[in-house]
C-alpha positions in Angstrom: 60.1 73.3 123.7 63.3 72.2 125.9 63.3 69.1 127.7 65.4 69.6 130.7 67.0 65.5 131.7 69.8 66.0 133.4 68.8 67.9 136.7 70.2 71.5 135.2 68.4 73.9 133.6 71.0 76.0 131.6 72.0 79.7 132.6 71.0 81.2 129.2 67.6 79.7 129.9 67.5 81.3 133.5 68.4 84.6 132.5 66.1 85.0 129.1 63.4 87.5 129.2 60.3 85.1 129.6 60.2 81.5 130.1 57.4 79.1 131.4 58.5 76.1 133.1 56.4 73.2 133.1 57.1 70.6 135.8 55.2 67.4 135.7 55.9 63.4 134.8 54.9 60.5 132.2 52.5 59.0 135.4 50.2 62.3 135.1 47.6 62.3 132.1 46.9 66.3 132.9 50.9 66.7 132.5 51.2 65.5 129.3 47.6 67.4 128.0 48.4 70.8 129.7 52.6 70.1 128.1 50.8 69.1 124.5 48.6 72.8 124.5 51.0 74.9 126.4 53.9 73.7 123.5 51.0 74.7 120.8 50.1 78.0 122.6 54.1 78.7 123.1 54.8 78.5 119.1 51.3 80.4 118.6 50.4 82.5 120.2 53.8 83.5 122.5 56.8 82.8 120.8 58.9 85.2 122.6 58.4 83.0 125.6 60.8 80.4 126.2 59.1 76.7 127.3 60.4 74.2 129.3 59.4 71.1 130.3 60.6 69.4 133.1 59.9 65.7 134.1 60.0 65.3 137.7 60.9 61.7 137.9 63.7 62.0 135.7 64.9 65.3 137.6 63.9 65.1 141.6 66.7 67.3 142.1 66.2 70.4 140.3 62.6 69.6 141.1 63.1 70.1 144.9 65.2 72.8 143.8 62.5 75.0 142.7 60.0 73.4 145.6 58.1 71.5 143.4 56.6 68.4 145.4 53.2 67.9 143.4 52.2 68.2 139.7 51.5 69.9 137.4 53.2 73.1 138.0 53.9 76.2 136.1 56.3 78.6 136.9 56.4 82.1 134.8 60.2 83.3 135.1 62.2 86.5 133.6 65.8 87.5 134.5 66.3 84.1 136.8 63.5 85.0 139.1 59.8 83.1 139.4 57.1 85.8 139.2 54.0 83.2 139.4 53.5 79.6 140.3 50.2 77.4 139.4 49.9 74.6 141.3 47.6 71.6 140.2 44.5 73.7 138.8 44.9 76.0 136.5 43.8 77.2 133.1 46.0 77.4 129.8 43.9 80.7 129.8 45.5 81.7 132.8 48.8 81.5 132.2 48.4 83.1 128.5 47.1 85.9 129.9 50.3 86.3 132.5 52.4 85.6 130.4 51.1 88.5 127.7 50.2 91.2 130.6 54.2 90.6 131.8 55.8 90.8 128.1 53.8 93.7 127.7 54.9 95.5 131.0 58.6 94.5 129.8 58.2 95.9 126.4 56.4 99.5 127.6 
């Protein structure tokens, strides 16, 4: 897991193949149980995809950058674009099974 806390996400982290970004704060108890099972999903089950946590408090910028005015949100992004967004309620089971139906389009 990366913890982005300066308000930049680097460009190698952009621009890799798969990458969940994880946008939430210390204030949200759902945050910190969906960034606790997403990290052990990430080292599990999808090691190929790269995860990021951002804490919104610590980073308004980037943040507002990516339109993120609530939490939690997830974003799934390959070659520096977003491909999905979950906003507030979602499933872990959810977002594994995005993240395993894109890597597999990517690999084919």
């Amino acid at each position: 897991m990366i913890s982005i806390t300066d308000n930049f996400i680097p460009e190698e982290i952009l621009e890799s193949k798969a990458s969940i970004f994880l946008f939430g704060n210390q204030h949200c108890s759902v945050c910190s149980a969906l960034k606790l099972k997403l990290q052990t999903v990430m080292i599990e089950i999808l090691p190929e995809v790269t995860f990021v946590y951002v804490d919104t408090n610590l980073n308004p910028v980037l943040a507002a950058s990516h339109s993120v005015f609530t939490v939690p949100v997830a974003i799934f992004r390959s070659d520096n674009k977003e491909y999905n967004r979950w906003v507030r309620s979602f499933s872990i089971h959810e977002i594994i099974a995005y993240c395993q139906r894109m890597l597999l389009i990517q690999n084919s």
